[in-house]
C-alpha positions as CSV (number, residue, x, y, z in Angstrom):
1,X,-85.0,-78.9,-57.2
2,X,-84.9,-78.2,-53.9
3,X,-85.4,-74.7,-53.6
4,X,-88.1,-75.3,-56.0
5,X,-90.1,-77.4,-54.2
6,X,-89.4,-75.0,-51.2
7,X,-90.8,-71.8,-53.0
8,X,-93.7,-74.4,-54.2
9,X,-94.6,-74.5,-51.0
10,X,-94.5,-70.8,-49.9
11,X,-96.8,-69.9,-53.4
12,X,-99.3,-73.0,-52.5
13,X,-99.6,-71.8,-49.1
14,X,-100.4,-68.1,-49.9
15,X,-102.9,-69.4,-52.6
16,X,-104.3,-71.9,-49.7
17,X,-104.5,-69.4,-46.0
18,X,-107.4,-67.2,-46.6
19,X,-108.9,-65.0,-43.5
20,X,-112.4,-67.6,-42.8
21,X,-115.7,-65.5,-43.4
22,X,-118.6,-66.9,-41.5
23,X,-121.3,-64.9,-43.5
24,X,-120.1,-66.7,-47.2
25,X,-119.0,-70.2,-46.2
26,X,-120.4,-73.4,-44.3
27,X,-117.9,-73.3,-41.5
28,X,-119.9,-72.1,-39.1
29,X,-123.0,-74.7,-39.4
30,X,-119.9,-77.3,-39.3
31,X,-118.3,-75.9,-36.4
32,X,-122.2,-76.1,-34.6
33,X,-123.2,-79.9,-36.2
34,X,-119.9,-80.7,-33.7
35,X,-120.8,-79.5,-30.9
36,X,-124.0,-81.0,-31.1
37,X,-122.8,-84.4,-31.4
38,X,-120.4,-84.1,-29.3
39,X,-122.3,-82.5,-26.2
40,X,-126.0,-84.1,-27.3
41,X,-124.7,-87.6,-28.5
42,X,-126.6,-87.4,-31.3
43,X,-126.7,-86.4,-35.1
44,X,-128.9,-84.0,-36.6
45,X,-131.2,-85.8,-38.7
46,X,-134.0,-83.3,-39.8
47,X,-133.8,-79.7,-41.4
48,X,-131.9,-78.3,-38.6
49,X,-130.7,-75.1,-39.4
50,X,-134.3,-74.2,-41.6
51,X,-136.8,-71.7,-40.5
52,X,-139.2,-72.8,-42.7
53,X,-139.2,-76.8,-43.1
54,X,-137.3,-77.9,-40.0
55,X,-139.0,-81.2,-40.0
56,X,-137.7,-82.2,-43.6
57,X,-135.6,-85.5,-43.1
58,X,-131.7,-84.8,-43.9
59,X,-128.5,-87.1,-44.3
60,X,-126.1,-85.6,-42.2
61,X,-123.6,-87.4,-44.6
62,X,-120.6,-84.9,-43.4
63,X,-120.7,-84.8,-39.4
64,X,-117.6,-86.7,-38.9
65,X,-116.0,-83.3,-40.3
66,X,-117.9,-81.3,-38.1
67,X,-116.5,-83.1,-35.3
68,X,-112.9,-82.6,-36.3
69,X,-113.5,-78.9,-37.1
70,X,-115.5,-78.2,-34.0
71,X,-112.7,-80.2,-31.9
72,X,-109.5,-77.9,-33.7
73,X,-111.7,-74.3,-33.3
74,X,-112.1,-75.4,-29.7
75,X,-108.7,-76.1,-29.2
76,X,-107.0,-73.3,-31.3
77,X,-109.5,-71.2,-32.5
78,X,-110.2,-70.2,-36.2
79,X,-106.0,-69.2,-36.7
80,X,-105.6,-72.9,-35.4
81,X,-108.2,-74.5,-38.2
82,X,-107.1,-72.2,-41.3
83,X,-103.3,-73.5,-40.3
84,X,-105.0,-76.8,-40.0
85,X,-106.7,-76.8,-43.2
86,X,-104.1,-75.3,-45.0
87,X,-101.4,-78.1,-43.9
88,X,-104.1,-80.4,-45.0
89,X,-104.4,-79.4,-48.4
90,X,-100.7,-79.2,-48.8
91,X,-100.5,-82.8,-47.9
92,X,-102.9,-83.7,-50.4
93,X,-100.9,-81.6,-53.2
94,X,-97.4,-83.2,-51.8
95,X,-98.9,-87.0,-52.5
96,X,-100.6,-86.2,-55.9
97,X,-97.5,-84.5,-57.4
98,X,-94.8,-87.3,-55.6
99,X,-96.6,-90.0,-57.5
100,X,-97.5,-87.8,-60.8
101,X,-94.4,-88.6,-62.8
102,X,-94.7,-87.6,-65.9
103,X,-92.1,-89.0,-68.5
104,X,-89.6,-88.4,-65.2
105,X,-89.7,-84.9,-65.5
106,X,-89.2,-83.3,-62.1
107,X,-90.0,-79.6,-63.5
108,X,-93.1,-80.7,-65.0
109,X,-94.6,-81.9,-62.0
110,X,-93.4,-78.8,-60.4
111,X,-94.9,-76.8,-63.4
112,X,-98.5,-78.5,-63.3
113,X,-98.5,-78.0,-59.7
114,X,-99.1,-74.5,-59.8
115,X,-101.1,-74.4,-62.5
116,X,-103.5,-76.4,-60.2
117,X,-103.0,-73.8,-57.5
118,X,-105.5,-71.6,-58.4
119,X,-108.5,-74.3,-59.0
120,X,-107.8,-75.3,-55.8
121,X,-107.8,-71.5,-54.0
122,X,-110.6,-71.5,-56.1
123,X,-112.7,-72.7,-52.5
124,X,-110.3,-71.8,-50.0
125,X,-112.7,-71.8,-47.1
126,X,-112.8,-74.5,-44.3
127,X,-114.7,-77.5,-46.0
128,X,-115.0,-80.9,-45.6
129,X,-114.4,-81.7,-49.3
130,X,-110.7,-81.0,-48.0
131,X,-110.4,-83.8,-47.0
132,X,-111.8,-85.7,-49.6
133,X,-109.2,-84.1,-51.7
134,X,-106.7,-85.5,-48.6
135,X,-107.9,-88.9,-49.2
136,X,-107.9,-88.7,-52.4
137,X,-104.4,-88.2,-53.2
138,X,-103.5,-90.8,-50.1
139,X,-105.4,-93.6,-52.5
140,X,-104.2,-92.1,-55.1
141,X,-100.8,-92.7,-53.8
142,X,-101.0,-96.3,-52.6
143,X,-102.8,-97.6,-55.7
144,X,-100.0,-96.1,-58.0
145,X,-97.0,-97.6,-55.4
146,X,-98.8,-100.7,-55.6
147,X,-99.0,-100.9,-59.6
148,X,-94.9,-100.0,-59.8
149,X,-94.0,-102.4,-57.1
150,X,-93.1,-99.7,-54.6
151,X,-94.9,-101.1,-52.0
152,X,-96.3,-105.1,-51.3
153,X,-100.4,-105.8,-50.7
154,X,-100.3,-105.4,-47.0
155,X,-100.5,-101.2,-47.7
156,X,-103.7,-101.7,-49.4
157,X,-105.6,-102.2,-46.2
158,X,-105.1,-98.4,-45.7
159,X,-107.7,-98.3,-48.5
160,X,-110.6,-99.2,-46.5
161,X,-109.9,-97.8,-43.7
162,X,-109.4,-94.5,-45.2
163,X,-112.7,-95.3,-46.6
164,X,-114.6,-95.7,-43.1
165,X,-113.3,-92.5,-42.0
166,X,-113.9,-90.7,-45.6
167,X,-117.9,-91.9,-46.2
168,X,-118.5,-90.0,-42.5
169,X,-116.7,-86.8,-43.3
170,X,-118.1,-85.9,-46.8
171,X,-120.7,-86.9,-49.8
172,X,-117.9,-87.5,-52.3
173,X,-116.6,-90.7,-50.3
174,X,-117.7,-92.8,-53.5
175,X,-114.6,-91.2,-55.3
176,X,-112.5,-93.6,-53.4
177,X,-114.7,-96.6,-54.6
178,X,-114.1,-95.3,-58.4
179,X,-110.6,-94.3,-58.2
180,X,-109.9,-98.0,-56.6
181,X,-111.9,-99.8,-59.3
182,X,-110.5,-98.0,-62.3
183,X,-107.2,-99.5,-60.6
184,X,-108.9,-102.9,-60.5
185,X,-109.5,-102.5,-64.3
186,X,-106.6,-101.4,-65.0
187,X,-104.3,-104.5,-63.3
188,X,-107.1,-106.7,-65.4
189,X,-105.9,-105.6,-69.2
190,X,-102.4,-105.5,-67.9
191,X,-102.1,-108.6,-66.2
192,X,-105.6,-110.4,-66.8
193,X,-107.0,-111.8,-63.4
194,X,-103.7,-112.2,-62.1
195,X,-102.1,-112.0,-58.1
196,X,-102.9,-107.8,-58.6
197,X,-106.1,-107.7,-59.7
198,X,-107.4,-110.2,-57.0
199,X,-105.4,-108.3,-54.6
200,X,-107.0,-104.9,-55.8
201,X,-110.9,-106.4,-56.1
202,X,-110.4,-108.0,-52.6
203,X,-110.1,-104.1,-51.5
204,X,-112.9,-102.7,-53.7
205,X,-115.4,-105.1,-52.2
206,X,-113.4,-104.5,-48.3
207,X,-114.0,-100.5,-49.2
208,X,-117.9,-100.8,-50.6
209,X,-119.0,-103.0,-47.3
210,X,-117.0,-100.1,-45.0
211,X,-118.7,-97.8,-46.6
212,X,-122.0,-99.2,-45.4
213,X,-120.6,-98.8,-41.9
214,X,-122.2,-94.8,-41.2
215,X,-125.0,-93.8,-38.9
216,X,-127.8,-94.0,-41.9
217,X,-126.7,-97.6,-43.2
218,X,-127.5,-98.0,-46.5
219,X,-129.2,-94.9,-46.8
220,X,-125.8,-93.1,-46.5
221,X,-124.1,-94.9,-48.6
222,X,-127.0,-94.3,-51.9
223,X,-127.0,-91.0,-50.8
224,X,-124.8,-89.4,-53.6
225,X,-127.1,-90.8,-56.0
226,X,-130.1,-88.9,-54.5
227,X,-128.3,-85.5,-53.6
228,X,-130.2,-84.0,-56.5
229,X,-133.6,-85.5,-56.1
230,X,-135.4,-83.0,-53.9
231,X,-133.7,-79.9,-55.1
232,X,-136.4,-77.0,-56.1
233,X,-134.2,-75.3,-57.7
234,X,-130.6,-75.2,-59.3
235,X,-127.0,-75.1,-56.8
236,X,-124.4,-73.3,-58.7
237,X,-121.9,-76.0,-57.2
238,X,-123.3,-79.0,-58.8
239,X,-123.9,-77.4,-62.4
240,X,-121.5,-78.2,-65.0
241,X,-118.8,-76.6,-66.4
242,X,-120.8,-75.5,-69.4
243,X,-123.3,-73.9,-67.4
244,X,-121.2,-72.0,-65.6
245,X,-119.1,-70.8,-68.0
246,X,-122.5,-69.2,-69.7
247,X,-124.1,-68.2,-66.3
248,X,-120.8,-66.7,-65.0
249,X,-118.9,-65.4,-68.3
250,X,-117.2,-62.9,-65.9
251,X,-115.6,-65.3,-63.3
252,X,-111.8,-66.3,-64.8
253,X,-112.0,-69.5,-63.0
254,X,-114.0,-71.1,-65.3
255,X,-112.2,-70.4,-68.7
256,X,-109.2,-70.9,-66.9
257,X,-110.4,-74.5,-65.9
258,X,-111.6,-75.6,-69.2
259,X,-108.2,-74.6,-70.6
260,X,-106.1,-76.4,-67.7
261,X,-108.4,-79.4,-68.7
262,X,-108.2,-79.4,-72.3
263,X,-104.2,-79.0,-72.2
264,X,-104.6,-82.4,-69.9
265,X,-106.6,-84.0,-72.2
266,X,-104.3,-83.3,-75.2
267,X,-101.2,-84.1,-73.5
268,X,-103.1,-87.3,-72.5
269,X,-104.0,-88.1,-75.9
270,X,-100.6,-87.3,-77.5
271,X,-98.7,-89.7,-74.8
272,X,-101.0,-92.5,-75.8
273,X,-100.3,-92.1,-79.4
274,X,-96.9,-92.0,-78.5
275,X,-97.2,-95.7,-77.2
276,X,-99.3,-96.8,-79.6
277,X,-96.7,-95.9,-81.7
278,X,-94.0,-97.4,-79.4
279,X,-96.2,-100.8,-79.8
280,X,-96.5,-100.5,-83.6
């Protein structure tokens, strides 16, 4: 399994390192929000980069990554941040398919691995949402230790402090709040409101009341629940799948997306008819 993981790694990192192009991606306004904060001491709060409404109030929910991008391009340029980015992603795929075991089966993992590969080179530009995927897989990670008694209760104080960090560096920082309470739920039917689920809730309410702690308070943190209120008209990124498999029938992400889910979904379903079997 060794060279396997090893030649893993070489086809994730092709899929991952992609020359960065300014004219089709964000980087550029992330790189700038950075150095504003960092040289001005403050964080853009209006319409900045507009021509026509520069006055509009705006949640700069995402200027934490700003600052980490702006602080790697002015230490080691844009090869410095795409080798940067790059390792970062890998570290997210190495802790989501360590802790995916799936009926023990080593080649498994190592098959659904690259499957995922190309829904992840999907957006292979320099974006904060990298590191949500990063933080992701590190709760992702401690939660499941935690639940197989890999690890004792003191690790789950990484939760919230991931959290601070993750609701200033992107919008999708309430993931971490989900992911943590579909844990909580999940040591309640197992074993009621026992030592784990205490344990677990203690964290959820710890990583909602860090979450508060972001330049725009509360504001911030309801934020993900307004992101579509003032829209005039419709972002291709926050459509569903559905419309974008009918607005895009040409694009082979998108088929290939719906299949990679559905073959989840009905392995899913036929391991928990397996159990339920198991039970009976």
């Amino acid at each position: 399994y060794g060279l396997l993981i090893v030649t893993l790694g070489a086809v994730a990192w092709l899929h991952l390192m992609n020359p960065i192009r300014l004219t089709t991606a964000d980087l550029g306004r992330h790189i700038q929000n950075g150095e504003i904060i960092l040289t001005e001491f403050s964080i853009p709060e209006n319409n900045y980069y507009s021509y026509t409404y520069p006055e509009a109030p705006f949640i700069c929910h995402h200027w934490g990554a700003g600052v980490i991008f702006y602080a790697m391009w002015k230490v080691s340029g844009f090869s410095g941040l795409s080798w940067f980015y790059g390792v970062l992603l890998l570290m997210a795929i190495a802790l989501f398919a360590w802790k995916s075991k799936i009926n023990r089966s080593m080649s498994l993992i190592l098959l659904l691995t690259v499957a995922a590969l190309p829904l992840l080179a999907s957006r292979p530009e320099v974006r904060p949402e990298g590191l949500t995927t990063l933080f992701l897989g590190a709760l992702f990670f401690i939660l499941v230790r935690f639940r197989e008694g890999g690890c004792s209760a003191k690790w789950l104080w990484l939760i919230p402090v991931i959290q601070l960090v993750w609701v200033n560096v992107h919008l999708l920082f309430f993931m971490g709040i989900f992911v943590t309470s579909v844990f909580l739920i999940d040591a309640l039917l197992v074993h009621g409101r026992g030592t784990e689920a205490k344990k677990i809730f203690l964290i959820l309410i710890c990583s909602v009341l860090v979450s508060l702690v972001n330049p725009f308070g509360i504001d911030g943190f309801l934020q993900p629940l307004r992101i579509f209120d003032e829209d005039g008209y419709q972002i291709a990124e926050n459509m569903s799948l559905l419309f974008m498999l009918q607005r895009l029938p040409d694009n082979p992400i998108y088929p290939y997306f719906t299949l990679f889910l559905l073959t989840s979904l009905d392995r899913k379903s036929t391991r928990l008819n397996s159990s339920h079997q198991i039970i009976s």
